[in-house]
C-alpha positions in Angstrom: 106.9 79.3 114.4 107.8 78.8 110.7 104.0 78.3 110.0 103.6 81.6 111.2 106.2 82.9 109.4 105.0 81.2 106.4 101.8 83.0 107.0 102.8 86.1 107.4 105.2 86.0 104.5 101.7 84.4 102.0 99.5 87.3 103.4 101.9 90.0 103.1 102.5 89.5 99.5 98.7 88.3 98.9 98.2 92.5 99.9 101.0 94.3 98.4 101.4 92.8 95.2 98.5 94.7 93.1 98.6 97.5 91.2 98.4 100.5 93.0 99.9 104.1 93.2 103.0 103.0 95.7 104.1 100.2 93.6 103.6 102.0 90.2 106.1 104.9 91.8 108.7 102.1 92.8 108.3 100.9 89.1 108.5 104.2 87.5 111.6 105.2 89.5 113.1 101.4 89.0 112.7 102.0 85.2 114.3 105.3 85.3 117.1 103.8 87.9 117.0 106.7 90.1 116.9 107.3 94.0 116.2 103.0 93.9 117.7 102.2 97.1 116.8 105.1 99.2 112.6 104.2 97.8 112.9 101.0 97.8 113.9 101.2 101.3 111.3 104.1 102.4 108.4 101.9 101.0 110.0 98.5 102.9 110.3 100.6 106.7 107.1 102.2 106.2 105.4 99.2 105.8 107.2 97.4 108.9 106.2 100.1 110.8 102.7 99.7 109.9 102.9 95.8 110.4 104.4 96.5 113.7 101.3 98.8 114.7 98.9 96.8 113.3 100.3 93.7 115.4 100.5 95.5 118.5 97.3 96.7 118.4 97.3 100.1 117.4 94.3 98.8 114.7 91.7 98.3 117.2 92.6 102.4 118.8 92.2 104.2 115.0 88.8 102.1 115.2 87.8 103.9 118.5 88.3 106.8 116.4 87.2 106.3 112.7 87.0 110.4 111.7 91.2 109.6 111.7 90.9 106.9 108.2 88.1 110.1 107.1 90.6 112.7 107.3 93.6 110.2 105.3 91.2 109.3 102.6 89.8 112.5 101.8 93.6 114.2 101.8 95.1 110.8 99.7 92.3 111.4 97.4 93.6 115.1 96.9 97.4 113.9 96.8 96.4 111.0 94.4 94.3 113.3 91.9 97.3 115.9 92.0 99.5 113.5 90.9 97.7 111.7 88.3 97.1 115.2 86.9 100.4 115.8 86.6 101.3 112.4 85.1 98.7 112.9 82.9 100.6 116.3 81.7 103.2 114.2 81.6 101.9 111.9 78.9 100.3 114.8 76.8 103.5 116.6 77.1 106.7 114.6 77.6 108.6 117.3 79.5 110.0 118.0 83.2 111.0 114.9 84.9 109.5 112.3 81.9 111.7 111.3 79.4 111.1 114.3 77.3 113.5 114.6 73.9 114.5 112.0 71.4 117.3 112.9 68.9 118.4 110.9 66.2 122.7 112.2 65.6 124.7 111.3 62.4 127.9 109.5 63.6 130.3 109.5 60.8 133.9 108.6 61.8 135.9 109.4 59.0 133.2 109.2 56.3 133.0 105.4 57.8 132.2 103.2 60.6 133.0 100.2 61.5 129.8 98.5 59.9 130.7 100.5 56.5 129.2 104.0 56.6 127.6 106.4 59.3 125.8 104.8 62.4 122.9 106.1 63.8 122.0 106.1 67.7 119.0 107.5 69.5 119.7 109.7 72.3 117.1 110.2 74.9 117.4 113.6 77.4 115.3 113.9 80.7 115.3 115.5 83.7 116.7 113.9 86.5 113.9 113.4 89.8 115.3 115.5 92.8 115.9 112.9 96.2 114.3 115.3 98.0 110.7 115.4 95.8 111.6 111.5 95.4 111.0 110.9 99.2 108.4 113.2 99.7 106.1 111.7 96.9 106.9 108.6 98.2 106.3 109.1 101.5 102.5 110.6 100.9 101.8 107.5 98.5 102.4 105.9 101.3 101.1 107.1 104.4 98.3 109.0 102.8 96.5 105.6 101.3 93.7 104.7 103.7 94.0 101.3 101.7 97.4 101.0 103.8 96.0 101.4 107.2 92.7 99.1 106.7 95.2 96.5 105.1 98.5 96.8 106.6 97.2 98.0 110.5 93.9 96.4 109.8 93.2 93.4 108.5 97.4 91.6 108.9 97.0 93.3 112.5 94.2 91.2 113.4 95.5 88.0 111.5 98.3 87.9 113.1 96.9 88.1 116.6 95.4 85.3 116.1 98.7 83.1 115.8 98.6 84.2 119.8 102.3 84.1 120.5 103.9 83.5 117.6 102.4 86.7 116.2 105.7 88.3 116.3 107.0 85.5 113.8 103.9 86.3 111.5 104.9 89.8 111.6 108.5 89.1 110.4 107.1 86.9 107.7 104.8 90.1 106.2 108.0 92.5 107.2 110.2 90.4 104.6 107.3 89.9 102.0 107.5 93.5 101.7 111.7 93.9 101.4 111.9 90.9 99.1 108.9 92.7 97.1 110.0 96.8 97.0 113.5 95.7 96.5 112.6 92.9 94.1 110.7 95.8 91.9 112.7 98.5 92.3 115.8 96.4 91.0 113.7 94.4 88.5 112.1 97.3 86.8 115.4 98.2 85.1 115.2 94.4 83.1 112.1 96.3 81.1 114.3 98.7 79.8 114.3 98.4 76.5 110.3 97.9 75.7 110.5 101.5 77.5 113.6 102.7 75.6 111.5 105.3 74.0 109.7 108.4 74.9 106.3 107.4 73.3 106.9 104.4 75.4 107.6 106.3 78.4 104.0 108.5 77.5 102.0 105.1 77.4 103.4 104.6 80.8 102.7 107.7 82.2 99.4 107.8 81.0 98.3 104.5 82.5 100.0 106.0 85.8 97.6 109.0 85.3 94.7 106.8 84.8 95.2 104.6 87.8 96.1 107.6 90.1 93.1 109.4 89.4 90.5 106.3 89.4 92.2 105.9 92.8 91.7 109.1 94.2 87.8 108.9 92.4 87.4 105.2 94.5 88.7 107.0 97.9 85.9 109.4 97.8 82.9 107.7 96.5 80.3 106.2 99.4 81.4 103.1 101.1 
């Protein structure tokens, strides 16, 4: 049993820790400490739910019936391009839902402070991210990434039906790779903080974001 677990728990962080367009979401909306728990916990569900599919053998029906992974990858290539786009807008022109304004205020208290003279702070504005266009981007990144079903349903489905019985403990071992890891990035990301205290910081970001989405979305749809 624990071996399995221990399997499970190796092979389900040996597939979702990579740089991808789910886990560069969590991160984004970690460093910007909004809607953490509800993504984090979207992103650790979904991917038990897949586990579970995968290990009961759902893997070997969507084989029967490839057109199925055909019709996610071409529509997660669309979704992916989209969003890269708009990240990339994003980084050309900090506004919307990036941090957007930086402005530098004067605080004099009294003609002094208490570090002799006028202090200066940097105050950064941006638009909040709605829960409701939170979850739904998260939700495609998700379940529109052929990458998920040929890993997730796939390849941890068949793996873990060869532990016989004890499959269900290899499952459980992925399941809480996957908590430890969402929640573990989604929490973390705030610790980064202040190398991304900046907007130009925040463009950087958002243009590797755009550049990753979109060679994504280019990969999905190139022959196999």
């Amino acid at each position: 049993m624990l071996t399995s677990v221990l399997a499970g728990l190796g092979l389900g962080f040996s597939l979702i820790v990579a740089i991808g367009a789910q886990n560069l979401f969590v991160l984004r909306e970690g460093l910007r400490r909004e809607n953490v728990v509800v993504i984090a916990a979207i992103c650790a569900v979904s991917d038990a739910a897949l586990i579970v599919l995968g290990v009961s053998g759902i893997g070997l029906v969507l084989q029967a019936v490839p057109w199925l992974i055909d019709v996610v990858r071409w529509a997660g290539a669309v979704f992916l391009l989209v969003y890269g786009l708009l990240a990339a807008r994003r980084a050309w022109r900090p506004t919307g839902q990036a941090l957007d304004v930086a402005e530098t205020e004067r605080i004099a208290e009294g003609g002094a402070s208490a570090t002799g003279g006028g202090a200066t702070r940097t105050v950064v504005s941006r638009a909040r991210t709605g829960l409701v266009p939170a979850v739904l981007t998260c939700l495609a990144l998700t379940w529109l990434n052929p990458h998920v079903y040929l890993d997730t349903v796939f390849l941890l489905g068949t793996v873990a039906n060869t532990h016989g019985a004890d499959r269900w403990w290899f499952a459980a071992g992925a399941v809480t790779a996957s908590i430890l890891w969402f929640f573990g990035l989604a929490f973390g990301a705030r610790f980064l903080g202040r190398w991304l205290s900046t907007p130009r910081a925040w463009r950087i970001l958002d243009g590797v974001i755009a550049v990753v989405m979109i060679a994504l979305a280019v990969s999905l749809v190139l022959p196999h």
